[in-house]
C-alpha positions as CSV (number, residue, x, y, z in Angstrom):
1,X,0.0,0.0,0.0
2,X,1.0,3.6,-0.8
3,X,1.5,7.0,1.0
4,X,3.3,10.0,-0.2
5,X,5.2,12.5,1.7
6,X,6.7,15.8,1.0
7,X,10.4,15.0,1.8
8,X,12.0,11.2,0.7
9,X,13.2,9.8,4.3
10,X,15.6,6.6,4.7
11,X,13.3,4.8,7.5
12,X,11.5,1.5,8.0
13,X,8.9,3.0,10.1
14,X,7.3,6.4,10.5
15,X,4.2,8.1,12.3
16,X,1.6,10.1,10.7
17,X,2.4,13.7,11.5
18,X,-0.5,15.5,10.2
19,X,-4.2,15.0,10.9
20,X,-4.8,12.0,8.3
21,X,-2.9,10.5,5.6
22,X,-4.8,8.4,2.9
23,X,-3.3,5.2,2.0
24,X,-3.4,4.6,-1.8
25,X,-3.5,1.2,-3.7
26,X,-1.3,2.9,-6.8
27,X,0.7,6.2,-6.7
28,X,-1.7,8.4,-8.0
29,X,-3.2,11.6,-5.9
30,X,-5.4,12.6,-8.8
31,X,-8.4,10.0,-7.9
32,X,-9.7,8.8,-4.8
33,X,-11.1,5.8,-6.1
34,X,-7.3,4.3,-5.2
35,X,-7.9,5.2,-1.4
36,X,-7.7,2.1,0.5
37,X,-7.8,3.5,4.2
38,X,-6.7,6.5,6.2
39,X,-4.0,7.0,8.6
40,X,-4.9,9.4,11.7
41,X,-2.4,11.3,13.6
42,X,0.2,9.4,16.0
43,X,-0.6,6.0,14.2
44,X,2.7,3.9,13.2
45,X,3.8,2.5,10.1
46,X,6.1,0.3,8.5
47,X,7.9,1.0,5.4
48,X,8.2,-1.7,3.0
49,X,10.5,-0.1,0.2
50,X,10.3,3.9,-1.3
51,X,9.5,5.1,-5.0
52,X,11.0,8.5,-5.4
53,X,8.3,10.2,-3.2
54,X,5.8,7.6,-2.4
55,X,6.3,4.9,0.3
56,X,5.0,1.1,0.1
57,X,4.2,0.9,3.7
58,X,2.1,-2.1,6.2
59,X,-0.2,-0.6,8.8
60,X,-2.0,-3.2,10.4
61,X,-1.9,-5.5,8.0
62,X,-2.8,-3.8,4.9
């Protein structure tokens, strides 16, 4: 699953910093049909492997 961030980090987890994040099934901001779920402030994440700007990342399973 996808997220996209404004900064490329070298981590294999982060936190939501801002109030909610949308989790994407492809790296594409322009629809919201590709919106799978959405990450709330505080809530941890693991990062799979990074894309430039966008993140493949697990939270809770998906």
């Amino acid at each position: 699953m996808l997220i996209f961030t404004d900064e490329p980090v070298n981590a294999s987890y982060g936190y939501v910093n801002v109030n909610s994040a949308n989790m994407r099934s492809s790296p594409n901001k322009e629809s919201s049909s590709n919106i799978i779920a959405t990450l709330y402030y505080g809530q941890e994440f693991s990062v799979i492997s990074c894309d430039g700007y966008w993140y493949y990342v697990n939270c809770n399973g998906t």
